[in-house]
N, C-alpha and C positions, 0 to 999 in steps of 0.2 A: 461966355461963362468961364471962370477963373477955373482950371485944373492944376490941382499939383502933383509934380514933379517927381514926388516920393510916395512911395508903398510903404505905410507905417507896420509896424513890427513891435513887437510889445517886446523888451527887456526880460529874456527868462532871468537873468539873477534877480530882478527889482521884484519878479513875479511870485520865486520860491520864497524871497528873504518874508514878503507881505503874508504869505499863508504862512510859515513856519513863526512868525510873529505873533498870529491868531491863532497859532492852535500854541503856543507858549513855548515854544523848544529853540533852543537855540540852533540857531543856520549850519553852525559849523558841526553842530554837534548830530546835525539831523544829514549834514553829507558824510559824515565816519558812518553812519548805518545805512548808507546806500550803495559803500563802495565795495559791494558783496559779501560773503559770508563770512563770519567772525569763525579763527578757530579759537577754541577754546581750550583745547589740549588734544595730545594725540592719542589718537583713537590705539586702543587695545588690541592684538592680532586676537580672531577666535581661534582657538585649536582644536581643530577636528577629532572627531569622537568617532575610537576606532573600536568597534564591538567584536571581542575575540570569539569564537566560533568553540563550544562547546564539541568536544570529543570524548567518545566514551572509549576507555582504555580496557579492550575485553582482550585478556590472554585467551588466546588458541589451547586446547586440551588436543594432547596428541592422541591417537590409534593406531592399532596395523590392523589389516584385514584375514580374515579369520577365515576366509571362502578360499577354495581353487578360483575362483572369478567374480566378482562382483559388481553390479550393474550400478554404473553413476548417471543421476537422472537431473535434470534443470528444474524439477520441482520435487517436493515428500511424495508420497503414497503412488499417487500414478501419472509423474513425470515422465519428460521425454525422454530415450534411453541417448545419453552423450559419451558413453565411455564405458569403461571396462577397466575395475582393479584385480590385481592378482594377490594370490597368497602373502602375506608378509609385504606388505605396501604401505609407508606412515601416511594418513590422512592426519590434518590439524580441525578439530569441529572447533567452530564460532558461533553455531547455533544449533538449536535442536526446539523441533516440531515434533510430541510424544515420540516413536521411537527410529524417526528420524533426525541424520544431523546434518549441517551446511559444511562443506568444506573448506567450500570456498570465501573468500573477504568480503563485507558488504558493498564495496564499491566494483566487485568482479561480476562477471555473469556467474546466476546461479548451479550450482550442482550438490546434488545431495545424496548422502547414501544409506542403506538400514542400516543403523544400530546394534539389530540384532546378528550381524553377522564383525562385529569389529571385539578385539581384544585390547585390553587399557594395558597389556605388556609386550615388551618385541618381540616379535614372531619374524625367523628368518625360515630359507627354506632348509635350515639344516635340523629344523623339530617341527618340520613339515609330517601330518599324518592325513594319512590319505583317506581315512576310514570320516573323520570330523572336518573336513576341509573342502567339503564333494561342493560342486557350483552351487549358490547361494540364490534361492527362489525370494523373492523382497518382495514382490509382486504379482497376484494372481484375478486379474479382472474377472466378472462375472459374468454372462452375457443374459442380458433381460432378453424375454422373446416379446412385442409384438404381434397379439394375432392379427390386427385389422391391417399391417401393414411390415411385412417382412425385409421389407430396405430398410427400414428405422433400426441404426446399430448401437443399441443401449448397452452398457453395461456398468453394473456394480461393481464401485472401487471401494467404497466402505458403509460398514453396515453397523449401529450402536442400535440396544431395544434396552427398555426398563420393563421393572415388574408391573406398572401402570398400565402397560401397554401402548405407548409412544414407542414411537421408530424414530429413527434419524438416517436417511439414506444420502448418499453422495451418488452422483452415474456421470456416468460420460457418456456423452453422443460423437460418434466419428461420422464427420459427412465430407462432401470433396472443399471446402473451405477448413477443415480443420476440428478440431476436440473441442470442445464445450464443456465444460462442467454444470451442475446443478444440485441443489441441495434442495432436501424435501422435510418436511415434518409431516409422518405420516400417523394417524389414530389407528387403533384396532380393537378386535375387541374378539381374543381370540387368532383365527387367522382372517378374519374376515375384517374389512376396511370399514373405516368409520367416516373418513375424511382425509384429505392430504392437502399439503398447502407449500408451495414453491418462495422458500425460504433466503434462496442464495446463488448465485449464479458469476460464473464466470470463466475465461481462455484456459486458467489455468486453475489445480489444484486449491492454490491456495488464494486466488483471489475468491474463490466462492467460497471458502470460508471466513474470509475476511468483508464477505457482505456487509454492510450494518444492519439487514435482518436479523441475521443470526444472533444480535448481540442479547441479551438476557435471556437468551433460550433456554429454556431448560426440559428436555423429554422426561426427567425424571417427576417433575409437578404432575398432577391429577386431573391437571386441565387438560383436553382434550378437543381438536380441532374437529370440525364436521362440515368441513369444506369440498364439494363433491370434485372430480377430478375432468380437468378439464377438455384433455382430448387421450382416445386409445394410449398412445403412449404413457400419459401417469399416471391412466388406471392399469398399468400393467405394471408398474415403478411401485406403483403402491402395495398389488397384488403379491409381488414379490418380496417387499418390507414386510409384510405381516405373514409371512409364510416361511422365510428364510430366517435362519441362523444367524445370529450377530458375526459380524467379517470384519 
């Protein structure tokens, strides 16, 4: 039986020209669009979009301090005590929380002092009087008692009532972890409780007020909570808001 010799091969040019023929395009003109990507022009650099960082330009209001000494605290009302100013000492307030002010920069750690012990003119020691200058009280905690349980250390750091008879208590709890804060909306009716309800919580002073419970509150409305109290402790919280003198 006759073998041959050669291994047939088909012609790739005779093979593209015959398909480029069928589909109607000319050869040459169909290898300029294979010989990779066409540029067309040059591409545009993008320019990076550089978003400037809003800052609020709050001038500092200067003080001197008006106390023989005065307690600078890491947060308003019943912060931790960080320091001690004296008579005639410039503070710069950047903020103020009712008749507290920050002294310090928002990017600094916090310290805040009462308001009601600073003068908006300089005071040195040489119109220093002794009689108006005696150590400065910013601070005066309450202490709730607990009957069902005497280690439990509450106390009242501020106290608002309306004619309604709403309360608004704040307390601290001291335990060996540390302060607690908590915020109440108490009813009354009288001195006697109607309900209380746990409003706002937090490490510090002002993160319990800055709950988002607390936000549209209002003790001064007519509406009144009748929420029973849920352990000794904030029937004793409560006991005490409707009994006690606004602080």
């Amino acid at each position: 039986m006759f073998k041959p010799s050669f291994t047939f091969a088909p012609n790739f040019t005779l093979v593209m020209t015959a398909f480029c023929l069928t589909l109607g395009v000319s050869p040459s003109a169909f290898a300029q669009s294979t010989n990779g990507p066409q540029v067309i022009g040059e591409a545009t650099p993008v320019k990076r979009v550089v978003r400037k960082r809003i800052k609020r330009d709050v001038q500092p209001v200067p003080y001197w301090v008006e106390a023989a000494s005065l307690k600078l605290r890491d947060n308003p009302v019943a912060g931790r005590i960080i320091g001690n100013l004296s008579y005639g000492q410039k503070v710069m307030a950047y903020d103020q929380y009712e008749n507290w002010i920050r002294t310090s920069k928002l990017d600094a750690k916090q310290q805040w002092v009462n308001s009601d012990f600073l003068s908006n003119t300089s005071l040195s020691w040489a119109n220093y009087n002794r009689p108006t200058a005696r150590a400065a009280t910013d601070f005066v905690p309450v202490r709730i008692k607990d009957p069902e349980d005497r280690k439990n250390r509450l106390f009242g750091v501020r106290l608002k009532k309306s004619e309604t008879g709403n309360a608004l208590i704040t307390t601290q709890k001291q335990s060996e972890q540390g302060r607690f804060f908590q915020n109440r909306f108490v009813s009354c009716d009288g001195q006697e409780v109607v309900g209380v309800r746990l409003i706002g919580e937090g490490s510090t002073f002002l993160r319990a007020q800055n709950d988002p419970r607390n936000l549209g509150l209002d003790i001064y409305a007519p509406e009144q909570v009748d929420h029973e109290a849920n352990n000794s402790g904030e029937a004793a919280i409560a006991k005490f808001a409707c009994k006690s003198q606004a602080f």
